[in-house]
C-alpha positions in Angstrom: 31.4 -16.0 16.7 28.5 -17.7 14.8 25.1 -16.9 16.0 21.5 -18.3 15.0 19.1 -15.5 15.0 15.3 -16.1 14.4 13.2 -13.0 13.8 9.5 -13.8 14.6 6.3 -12.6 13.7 4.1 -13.1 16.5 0.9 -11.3 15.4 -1.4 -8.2 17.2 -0.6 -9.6 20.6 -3.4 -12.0 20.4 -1.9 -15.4 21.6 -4.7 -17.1 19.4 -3.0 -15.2 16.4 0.4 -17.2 16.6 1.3 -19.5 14.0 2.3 -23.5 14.9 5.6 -22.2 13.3 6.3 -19.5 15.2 5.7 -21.7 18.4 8.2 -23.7 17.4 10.5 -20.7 16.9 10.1 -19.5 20.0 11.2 -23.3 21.7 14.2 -22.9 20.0 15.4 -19.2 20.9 18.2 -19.3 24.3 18.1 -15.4 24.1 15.4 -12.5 23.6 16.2 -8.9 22.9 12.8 -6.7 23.4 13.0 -3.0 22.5 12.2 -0.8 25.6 11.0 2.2 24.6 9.7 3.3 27.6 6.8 4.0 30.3 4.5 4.5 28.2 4.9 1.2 26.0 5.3 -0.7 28.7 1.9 -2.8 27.7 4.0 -3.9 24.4 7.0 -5.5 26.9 4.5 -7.4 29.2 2.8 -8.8 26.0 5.7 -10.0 24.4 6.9 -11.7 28.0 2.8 -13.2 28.4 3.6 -14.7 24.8 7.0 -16.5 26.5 5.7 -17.2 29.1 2.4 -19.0 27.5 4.3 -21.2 24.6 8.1 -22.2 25.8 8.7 -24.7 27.3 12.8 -24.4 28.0 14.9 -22.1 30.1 15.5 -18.6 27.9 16.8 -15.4 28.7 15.3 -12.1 28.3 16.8 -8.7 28.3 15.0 -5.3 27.2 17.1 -3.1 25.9 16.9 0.8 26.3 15.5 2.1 22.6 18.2 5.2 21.2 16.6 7.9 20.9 15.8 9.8 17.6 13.9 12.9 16.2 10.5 12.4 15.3 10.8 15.4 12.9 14.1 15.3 11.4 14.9 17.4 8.1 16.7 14.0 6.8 14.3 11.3 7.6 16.2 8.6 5.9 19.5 9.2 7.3 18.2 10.1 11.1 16.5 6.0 10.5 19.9 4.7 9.0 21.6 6.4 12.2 19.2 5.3 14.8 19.1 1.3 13.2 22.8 1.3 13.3 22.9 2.7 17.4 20.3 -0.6 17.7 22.5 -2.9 16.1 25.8 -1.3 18.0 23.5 -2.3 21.4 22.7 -5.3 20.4 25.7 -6.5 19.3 27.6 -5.7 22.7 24.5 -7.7 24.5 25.2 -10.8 22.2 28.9 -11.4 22.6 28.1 -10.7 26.6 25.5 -13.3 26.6 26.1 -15.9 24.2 30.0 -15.4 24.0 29.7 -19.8 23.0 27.0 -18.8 20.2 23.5 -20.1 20.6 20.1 -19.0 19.2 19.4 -15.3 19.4 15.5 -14.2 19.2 13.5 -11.2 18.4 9.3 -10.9 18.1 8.1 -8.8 15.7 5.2 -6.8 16.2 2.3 -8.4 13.0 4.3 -9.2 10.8 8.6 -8.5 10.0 7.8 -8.1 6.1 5.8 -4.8 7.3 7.9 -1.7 8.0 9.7 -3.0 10.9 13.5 -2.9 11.3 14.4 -6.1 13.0 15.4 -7.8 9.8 17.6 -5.1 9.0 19.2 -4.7 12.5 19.7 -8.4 12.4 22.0 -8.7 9.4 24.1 -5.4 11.0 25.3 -7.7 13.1 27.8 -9.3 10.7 29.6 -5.7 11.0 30.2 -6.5 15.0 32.5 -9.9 14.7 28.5 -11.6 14.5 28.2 -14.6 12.1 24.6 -14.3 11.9 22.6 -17.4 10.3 19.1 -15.8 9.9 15.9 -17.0 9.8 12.4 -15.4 9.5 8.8 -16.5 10.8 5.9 -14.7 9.3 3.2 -13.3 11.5 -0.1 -11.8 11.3 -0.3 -8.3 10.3 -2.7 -5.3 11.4 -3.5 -5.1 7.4 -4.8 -8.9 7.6 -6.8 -8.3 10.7 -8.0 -4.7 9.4 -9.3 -6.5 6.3 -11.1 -9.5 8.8 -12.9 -7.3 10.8 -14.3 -4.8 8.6 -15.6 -8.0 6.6 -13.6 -6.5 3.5 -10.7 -7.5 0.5 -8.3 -5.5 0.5 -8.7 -4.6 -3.3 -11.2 -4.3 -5.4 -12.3 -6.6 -7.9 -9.5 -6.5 -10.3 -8.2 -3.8 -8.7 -4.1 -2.7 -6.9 -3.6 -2.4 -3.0 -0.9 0.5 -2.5 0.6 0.4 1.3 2.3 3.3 2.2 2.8 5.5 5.5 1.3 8.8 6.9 4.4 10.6 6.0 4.3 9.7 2.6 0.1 9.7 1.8 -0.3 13.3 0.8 2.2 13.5 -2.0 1.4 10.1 -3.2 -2.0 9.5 -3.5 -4.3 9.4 -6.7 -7.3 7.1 -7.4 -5.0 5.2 -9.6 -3.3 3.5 -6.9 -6.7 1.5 -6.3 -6.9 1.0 -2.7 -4.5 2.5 0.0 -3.6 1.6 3.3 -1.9 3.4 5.4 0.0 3.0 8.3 2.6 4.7 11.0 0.0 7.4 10.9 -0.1 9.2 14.4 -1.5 12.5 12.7 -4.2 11.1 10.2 -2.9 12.7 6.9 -5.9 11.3 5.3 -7.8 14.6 6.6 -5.6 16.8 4.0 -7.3 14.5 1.5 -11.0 15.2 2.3 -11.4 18.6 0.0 -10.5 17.2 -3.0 -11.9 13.6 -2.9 -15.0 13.8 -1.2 -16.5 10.2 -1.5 -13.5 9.1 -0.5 -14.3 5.8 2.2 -12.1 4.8 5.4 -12.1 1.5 6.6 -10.2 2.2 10.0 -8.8 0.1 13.2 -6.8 0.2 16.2 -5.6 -2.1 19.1 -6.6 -4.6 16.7 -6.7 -8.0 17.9 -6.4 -7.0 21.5 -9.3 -6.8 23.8 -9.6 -2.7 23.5 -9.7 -3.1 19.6 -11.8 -0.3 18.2 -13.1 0.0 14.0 -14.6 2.7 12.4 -15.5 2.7 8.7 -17.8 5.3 6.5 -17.3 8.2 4.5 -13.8 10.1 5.3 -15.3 13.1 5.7 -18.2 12.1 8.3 -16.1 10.0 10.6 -12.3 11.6 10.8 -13.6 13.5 14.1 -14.9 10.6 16.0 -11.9 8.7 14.8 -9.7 11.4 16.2 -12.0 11.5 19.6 -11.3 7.3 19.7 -7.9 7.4 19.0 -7.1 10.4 21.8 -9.3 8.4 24.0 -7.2 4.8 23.9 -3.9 7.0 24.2 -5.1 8.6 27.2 -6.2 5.0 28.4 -3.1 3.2 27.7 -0.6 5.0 26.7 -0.2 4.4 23.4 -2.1 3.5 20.0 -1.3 1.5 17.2 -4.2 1.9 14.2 -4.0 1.2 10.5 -7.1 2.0 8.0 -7.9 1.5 4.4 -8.6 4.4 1.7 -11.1 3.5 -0.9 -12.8 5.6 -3.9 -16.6 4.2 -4.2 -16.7 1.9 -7.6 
């Protein structure tokens, strides 16, 4: 069975932030799969289904489908991701030949940006492996690291200067002034802390919710404002249930 499948980027949550493109993306999609990944992330769902709701124009469908679970600590952190991508496609699969069992034009909206450590791409093309024919196509969105850099009035690099991304998980062993600037995401525990003894001028340009109306930034020297960004990010968890924040490493020129 041939499927189209559009993987859009449809920004911070921000309806302002969405693209003409990915508008016309979104008219063209007869079925949605969302991710549910529970109570708490419930805000996520009803923003994805304010963006439907705001921009198309035809008769979709829309089905959330129950995230697999997965250890957030696993020894093999690679393989536990390969194992919980393939459950994903597995359940998606059986949704598409029960919905669209004539083919049609399959959607999913990305959180910022699909280019940015989000699966959807690679879930999408696991279809093949399910009797899918899957004719893929990707709209780019506005990321967290774009809108980190707009409202802290900053580049991301410095004049002549590299931009490293890389995750929480990862910061520690890989850091070194070298890399220019860093940003880091997928960093619920702020590993930046365990680099405060040894570079101690380092500078955090920090954000969270951002683009939403609870967005919150924090910048200054790592050191002096880790606590009150560990205070802010406890109190929008206990607020909403959930926190999504990136921030920028920087070694004064």
């Amino acid at each position: 069975m041939k499927v189209r499948a559009l993987v859009i980027g449809i920004g911070t949550g921000n309806l302002d932030h969405l693209t003409r493109e990915a508008i016309a993306a979104l008219n063209e999609v007869d079925l949605f799969l969302v991710a549910d990944k529970g109570p708490a992330k419930r805000d996520l769902a009803a923003l994805r289904r304010t963006i439907c709701q705001t921009f198309i124009e035809h008769d979709y469908r829309s089905i959330e489908v129950p995230d697999p679970e997965r250890d957030r600590s696993p020894d093999d952190y690679s393989r536990t991701v390969r194992d919980w991508h393939a459950a994903r496609v597995q359940a998606y699969a059986a949704i598409v030949h029960q919905q669209l069992p004539a083919g049609g034009t399959l959607g999913l909206l990305v959180w910022g940006d699909p280019a940015f450590y989000d699966s959807s791409i690679r879930v999408v093309k696991g279809l093949s492996d399910h009797g899918l024919q899957v004719e893929l196509r990707v709209v780019p969105g506005i990321s967290s690291l774009q809108l980190l850099a707009a409202r802290h009035q900053i580049a991301l690099n410095q004049i002549g200067g590299s931009v490293h991304v890389t995750t929480g998980r990862r910061l520690i062993e890989e850091y070194s002034p070298g890399l220019g600037d860093v940003v880091v995401v997928l960093d619920g525990n702020l590993a930046c802390e365990g680099l405060m003894d040894s570079y101690p001028d380092l500078q955090i340009f920090w954000g969270a919710q951002l683009g939403l109306p609870s967005e919150m930034l924090l910048a200054g020297r790592l050191g002096s404002v880790l606590p009150q960004i560990r205070a802010t990010r406890a109190d929008i968890r206990a607020r909403e249930g959930w926190v999504m924040d990136t921030y920028l490493l920087r070694c004064p020129s």
